[in-house]
C-alpha positions, 0 to 999 in steps of 0.5 A, spaced: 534 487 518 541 490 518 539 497 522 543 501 517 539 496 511 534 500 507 527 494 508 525 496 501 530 498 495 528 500 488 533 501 482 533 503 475 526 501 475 522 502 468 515 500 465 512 501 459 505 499 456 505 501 449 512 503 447 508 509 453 513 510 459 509 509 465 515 509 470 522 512 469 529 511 472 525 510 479 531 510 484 528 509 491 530 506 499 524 506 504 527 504 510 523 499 516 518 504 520 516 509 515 509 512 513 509 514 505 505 517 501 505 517 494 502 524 491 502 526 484 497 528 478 493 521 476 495 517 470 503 518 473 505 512 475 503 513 483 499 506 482 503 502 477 509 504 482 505 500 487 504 494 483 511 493 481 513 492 489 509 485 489 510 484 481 502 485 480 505 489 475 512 487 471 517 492 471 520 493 465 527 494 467 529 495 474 532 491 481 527 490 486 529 489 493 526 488 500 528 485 506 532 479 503 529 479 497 532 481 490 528 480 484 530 482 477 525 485 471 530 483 465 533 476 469 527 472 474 524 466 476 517 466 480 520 463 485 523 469 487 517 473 485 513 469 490 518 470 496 518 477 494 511 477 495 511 474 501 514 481 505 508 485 502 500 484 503 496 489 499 490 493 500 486 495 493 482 501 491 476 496 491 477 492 496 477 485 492 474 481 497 471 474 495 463 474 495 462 467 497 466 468 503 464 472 509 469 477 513 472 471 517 473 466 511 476 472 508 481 474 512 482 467 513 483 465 507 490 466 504 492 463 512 489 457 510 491 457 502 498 460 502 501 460 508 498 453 510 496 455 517 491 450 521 483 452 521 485 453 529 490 457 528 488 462 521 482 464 525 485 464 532 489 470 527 484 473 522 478 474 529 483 477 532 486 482 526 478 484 525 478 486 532 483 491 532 480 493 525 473 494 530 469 489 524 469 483 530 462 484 530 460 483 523 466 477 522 460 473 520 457 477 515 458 476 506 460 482 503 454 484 499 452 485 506 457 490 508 458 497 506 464 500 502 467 502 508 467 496 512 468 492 507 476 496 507 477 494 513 475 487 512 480 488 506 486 491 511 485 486 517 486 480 510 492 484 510 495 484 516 493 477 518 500 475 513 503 479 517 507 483 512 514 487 512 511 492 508 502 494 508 501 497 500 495 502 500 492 503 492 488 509 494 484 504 499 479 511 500 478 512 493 471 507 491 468 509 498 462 515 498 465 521 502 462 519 509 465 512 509 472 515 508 473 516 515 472 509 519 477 508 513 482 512 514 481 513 522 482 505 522 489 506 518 492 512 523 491 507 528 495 502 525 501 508 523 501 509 532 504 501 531 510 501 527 508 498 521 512 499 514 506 503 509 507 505 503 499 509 501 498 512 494 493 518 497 489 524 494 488 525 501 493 530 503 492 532 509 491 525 511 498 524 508 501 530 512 498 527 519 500 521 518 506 520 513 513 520 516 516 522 509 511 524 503 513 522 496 511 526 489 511 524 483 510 527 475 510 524 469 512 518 471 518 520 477 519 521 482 519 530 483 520 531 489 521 526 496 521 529 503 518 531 509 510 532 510 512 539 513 518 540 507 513 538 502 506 539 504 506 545 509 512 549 505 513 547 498 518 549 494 518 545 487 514 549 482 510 544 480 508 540 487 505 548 488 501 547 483 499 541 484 497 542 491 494 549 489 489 544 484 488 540 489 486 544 494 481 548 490 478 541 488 
């Protein structure tokens, strides 16, 4: 990447579901090495503007680019979708491991079937990507053996294995039981310390402030405000972020 190139760039993007405008008119440059974090009200687009990264969700209209990707919503073959898709791994809300696999046959897997590694070296990789997530011990484990929290960060580790350009984070702490929330978001500092592109859709705002090197607001389906954790979560001007944040905080 180009140093003055943003990784990612949104334009013009759209989507409606039901003649209902979920997203409208986003326009947005992440450059390489930034934390964001998407906040805002539910229902207003914050997961959907996620989706429509990896085409998970197809944009109604709007140009998507990252790295050297660029794929059209009103003018694009799969191919295109398939190599954007290839600069980004996602971490879902519900983890979304396979039941019949353990830890390790989940990290493994998308190695093995998509980027055509041999068995050595796929599970040279995932051991040592569940090593850093500290769920080594349990690589032989299934799913239904493994609490919300692990499961995540097995879920993380799948991730990381392809070795994205850019880590997508569809509020990963939000299926979790509150004292599972820590390892969680303990295990998504560490990885903020390593250079990483994230962007994380969040409630948690003060993990947001802590750990996000730009903090994104969206409302009714745009973005409302974009700056700083300090600019937009310590002193916030915009009328309805202070709401927002005034809700949230007595939540």
């Amino acid at each position: 990447m180009n140093a003055n190139n943003p990784l990612i760039k949104i334009e013009h993007l759209s989507k409606e579901f039901d003649q209902h405008l979920i997203l409208e008119d986003i326009c947005l440059e992440i450059n390489e090495n930034e934390v964001v974090a998407i906040i805002g009200p539910s229902g207003t687009g914050k997961s959907t503007l996620l989706r429509c990264l990896n085409y998970l969700t197809v944009p109604s209209r709007g140009k998507i680019s990252i790295a050297d990707v660029c794929v059209d919503a009103e003018n694009y073959r799969a191919k295109e979708v398939k190599n954007l898709r290839t600069h980004t791994a996602m971490v879902f809300q519900n983890y979304n491991l396979f039941k019949n696999k353990t830890a390790l046959g989940n990290v493994m897997e998308a190695l093995l079937s998509v980027h055509g590694k041999s068995a050595r070296e796929a599970e040279r990789i995932a051991l040592a990507q569940l090593e850093k997530v500290g769920m080594l011990a349990r690589k032989d484990f299934y799913p239904s053996t493994l609490s919300g929290g692990q499961q995540q960060r097995v879920a993380i580790a799948r991730a990381l294995a392809v070795n994205p350009n850019v880590l997508l984070l569809d509020e990963p702490t939000s299926a979790l039981d509150p004292e599972l929330v820590g390892e969680v978001l303990n295990t998504i500092k560490t990885l903020t310390q390593e250079g990483l592109t994230m962007i994380l859709v969040t409630h948690e705002i003060s993990f947001a402030r802590d750990i996000a090197s730009r903090v994104i607001f969206m409302d009714q389906g745009r973005i409302a405000a974009d700056g700083t954790p300090q600019e937009l979560l310590i002193n916030p001007v915009h009328p309805r972020l202070k709401q927002f944040l005034q809700h949230v905080a007595k939540e």
